[in-house]
C-alpha positions as CSV (number, residue, x, y, z in Angstrom):
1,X,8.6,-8.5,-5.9
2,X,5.1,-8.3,-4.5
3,X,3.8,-4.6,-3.3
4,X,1.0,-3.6,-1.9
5,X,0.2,0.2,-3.6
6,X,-2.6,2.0,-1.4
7,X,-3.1,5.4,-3.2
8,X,-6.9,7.0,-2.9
9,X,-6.3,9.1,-7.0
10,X,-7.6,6.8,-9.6
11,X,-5.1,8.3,-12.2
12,X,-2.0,8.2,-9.7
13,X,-2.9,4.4,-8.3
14,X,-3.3,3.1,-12.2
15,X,0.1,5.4,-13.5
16,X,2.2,3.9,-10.4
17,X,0.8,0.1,-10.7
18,X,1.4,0.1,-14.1
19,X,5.1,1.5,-14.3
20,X,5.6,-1.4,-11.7
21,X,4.2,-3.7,-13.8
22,X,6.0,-2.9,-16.3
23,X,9.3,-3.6,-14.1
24,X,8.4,-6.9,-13.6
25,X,6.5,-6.4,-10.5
26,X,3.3,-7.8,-8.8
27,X,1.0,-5.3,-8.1
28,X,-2.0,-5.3,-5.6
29,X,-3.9,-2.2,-5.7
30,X,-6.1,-0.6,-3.1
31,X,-7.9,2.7,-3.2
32,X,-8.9,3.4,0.5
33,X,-6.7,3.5,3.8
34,X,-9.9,0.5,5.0
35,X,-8.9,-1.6,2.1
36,X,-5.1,-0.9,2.4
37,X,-4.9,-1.8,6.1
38,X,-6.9,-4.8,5.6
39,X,-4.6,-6.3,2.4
40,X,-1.5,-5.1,4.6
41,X,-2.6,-7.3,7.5
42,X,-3.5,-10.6,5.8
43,X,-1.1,-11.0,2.4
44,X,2.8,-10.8,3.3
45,X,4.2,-7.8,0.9
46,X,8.1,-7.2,-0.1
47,X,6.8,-3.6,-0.1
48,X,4.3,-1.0,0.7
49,X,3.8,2.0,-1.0
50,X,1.9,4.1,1.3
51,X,-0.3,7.9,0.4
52,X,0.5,9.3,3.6
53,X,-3.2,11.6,2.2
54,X,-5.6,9.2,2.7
55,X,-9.4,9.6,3.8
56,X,-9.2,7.4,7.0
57,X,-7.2,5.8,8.2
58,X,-4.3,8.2,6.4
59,X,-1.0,6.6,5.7
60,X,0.5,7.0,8.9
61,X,-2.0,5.5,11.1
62,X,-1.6,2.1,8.8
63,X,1.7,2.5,9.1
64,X,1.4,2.8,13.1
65,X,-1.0,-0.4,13.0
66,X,0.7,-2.9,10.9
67,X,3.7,-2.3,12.8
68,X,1.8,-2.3,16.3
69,X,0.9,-5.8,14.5
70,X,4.5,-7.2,14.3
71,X,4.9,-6.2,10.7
72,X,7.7,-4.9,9.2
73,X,7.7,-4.8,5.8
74,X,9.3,-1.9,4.1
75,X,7.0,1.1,3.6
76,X,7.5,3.9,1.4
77,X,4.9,6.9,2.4
């Protein structure tokens, strides 16, 4: 599967992408909700894995915007 992981913790981004990996999984990683919105919007994901914490936009107004968008990818916040 490919999943998009937006997470803004260094240590948290790197633990979770690499347990993925690990299970087989492609990983694309992005650190702020700018970057996350923008790789959610222009690569089609199997998943998103979503820090509903984020310096803006926060989770949930990337969640409201891809979906706004026509997207509906599974997200887990």
């Amino acid at each position: 599967m490919k999943l998009l992981l937006v997470e803004d913790d260094a240590e948290t981004r790197a633990y979770i992408a690499r347990g993925l990996g690990e299970a087989g999984h492609l990983v694309d990683q992005a650190a702020t909700g700018r970057d996350g919105l923008f790789l959610a919007a222009s690569e089609p994901y199997d998943v998103m894995i979503l820090d509903r914490m984020l310096p803006a936009p926060d989770g949930l107004a990337i969640l409201r915007t891809i979906r706004a968008s026509g997207i509906r990818t599974p997200v887990l916040i």
